[in-house]
C-alpha positions as CSV (number, residue, x, y, z in Angstrom):
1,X,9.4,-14.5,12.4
2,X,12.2,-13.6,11.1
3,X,14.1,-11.8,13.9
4,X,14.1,-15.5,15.7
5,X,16.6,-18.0,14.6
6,X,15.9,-20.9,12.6
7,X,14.9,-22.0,8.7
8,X,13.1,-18.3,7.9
9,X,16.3,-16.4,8.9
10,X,18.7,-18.9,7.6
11,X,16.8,-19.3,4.4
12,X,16.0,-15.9,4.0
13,X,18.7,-14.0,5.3
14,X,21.6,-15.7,5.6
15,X,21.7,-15.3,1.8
16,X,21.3,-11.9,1.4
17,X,24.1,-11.2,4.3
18,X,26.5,-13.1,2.5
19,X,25.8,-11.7,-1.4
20,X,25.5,-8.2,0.1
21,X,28.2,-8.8,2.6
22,X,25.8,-6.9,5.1
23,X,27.6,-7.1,8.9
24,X,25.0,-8.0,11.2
25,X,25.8,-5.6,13.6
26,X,24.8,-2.1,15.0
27,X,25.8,0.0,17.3
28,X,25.0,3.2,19.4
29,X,25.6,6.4,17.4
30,X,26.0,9.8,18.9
31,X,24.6,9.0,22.7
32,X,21.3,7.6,21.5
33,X,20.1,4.0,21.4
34,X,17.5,4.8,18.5
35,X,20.3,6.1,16.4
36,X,21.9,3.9,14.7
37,X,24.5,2.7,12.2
38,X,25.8,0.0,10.3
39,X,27.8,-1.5,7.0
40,X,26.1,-2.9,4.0
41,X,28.2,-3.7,1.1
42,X,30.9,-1.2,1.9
43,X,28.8,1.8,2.8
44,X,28.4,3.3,6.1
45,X,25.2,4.0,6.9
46,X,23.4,5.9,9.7
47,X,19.9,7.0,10.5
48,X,19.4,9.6,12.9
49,X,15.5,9.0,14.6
50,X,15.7,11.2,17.7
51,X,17.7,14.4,18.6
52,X,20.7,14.4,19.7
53,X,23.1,15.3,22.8
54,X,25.2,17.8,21.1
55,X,27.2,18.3,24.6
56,X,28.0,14.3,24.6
57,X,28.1,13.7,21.0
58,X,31.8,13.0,19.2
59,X,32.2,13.8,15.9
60,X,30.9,10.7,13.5
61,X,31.6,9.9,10.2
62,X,29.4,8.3,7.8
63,X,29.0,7.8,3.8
64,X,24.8,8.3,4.0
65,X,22.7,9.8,6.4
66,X,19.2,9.0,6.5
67,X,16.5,11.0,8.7
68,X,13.7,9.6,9.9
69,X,10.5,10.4,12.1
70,X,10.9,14.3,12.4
71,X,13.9,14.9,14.0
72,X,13.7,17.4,16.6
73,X,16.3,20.2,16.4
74,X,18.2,22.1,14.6
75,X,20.0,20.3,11.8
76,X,22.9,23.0,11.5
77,X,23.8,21.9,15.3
78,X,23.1,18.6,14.4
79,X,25.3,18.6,11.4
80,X,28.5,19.3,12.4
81,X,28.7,16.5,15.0
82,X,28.0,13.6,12.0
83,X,30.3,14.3,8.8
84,X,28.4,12.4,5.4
85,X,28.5,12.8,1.9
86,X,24.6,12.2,1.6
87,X,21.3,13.3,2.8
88,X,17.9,11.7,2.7
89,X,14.8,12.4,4.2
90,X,12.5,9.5,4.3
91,X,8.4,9.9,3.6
92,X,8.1,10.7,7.2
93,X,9.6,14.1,7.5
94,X,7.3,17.3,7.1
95,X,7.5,20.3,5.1
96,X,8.9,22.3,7.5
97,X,11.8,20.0,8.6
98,X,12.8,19.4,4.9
99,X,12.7,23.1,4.4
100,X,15.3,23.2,7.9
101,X,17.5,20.4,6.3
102,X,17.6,21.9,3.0
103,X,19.1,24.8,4.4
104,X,21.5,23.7,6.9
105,X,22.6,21.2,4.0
106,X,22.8,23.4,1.4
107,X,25.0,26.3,3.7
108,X,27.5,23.0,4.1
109,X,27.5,21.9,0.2
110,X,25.9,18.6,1.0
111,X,23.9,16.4,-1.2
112,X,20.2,16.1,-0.1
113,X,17.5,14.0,-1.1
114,X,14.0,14.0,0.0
115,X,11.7,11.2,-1.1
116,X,8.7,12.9,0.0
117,X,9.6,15.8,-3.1
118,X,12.1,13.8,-5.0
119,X,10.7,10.3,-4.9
120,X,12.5,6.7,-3.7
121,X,16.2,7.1,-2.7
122,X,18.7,4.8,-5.4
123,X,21.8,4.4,-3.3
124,X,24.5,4.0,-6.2
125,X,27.5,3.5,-4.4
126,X,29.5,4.8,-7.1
127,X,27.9,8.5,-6.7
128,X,28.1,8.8,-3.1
């Protein structure tokens, strides 16, 4: 309901857009429509949700990276095409691709958080 325009979304999230200063746009990140970014409050963030093209993909830039759904690939390919300061795996990720992340992450010196081990991700804008 409140994806359509009217009373919900203007009561509901019209408010939080403006005291957030969240940009109500998104756009298409590295070749794929169901990867995505966008700008809340200052901080560029991104979630990657299928694998990417590494032939077509430019080099993107981004403060947080979130991973969702098992990502297919190999995160040390898919790391050098998207340049963040922070890492998080959400719930959905298995053992196996957190072990691949951690690795590829750690070889770069990047920060990386996985809720399924560490618990909910606190964005503090200040630490990223």
């Amino acid at each position: 309901a409140l994806t359509q325009p009217g009373f919900l979304q203007n009561f509901h999230l019209l408010p939080t857009r403006i005291r957030y200063q969240f940009q109500p746009w998104q756009y298409r990140l590295l070749t794929d429509s169901s990867n995505m970014s966008f700008v809340a409050n200052g901080l560029r963030i991104s979630i990657l949700r299928q694998q990417l093209n590494y032939k077509q993909s430019a080099i993107h830039e981004t403060d947080l990276l979130i991973v969702s759904g098992n990502v297919p690939g190999n995160p040390a390919k898919i790391l050098p095409h998207i340049r963040c300061r922070q890492i998080v795996l959400d719930g959905s990720n298995s053992a196996y691709r957190i072990a691949r992340w951690k690795s590829a992450a750690d070889s770069l010196h990047l920060r990386l958080h996985s809720v399924a081990i560490n618990g909910a991700f606190v964005v503090e804008q200040a630490r990223l």
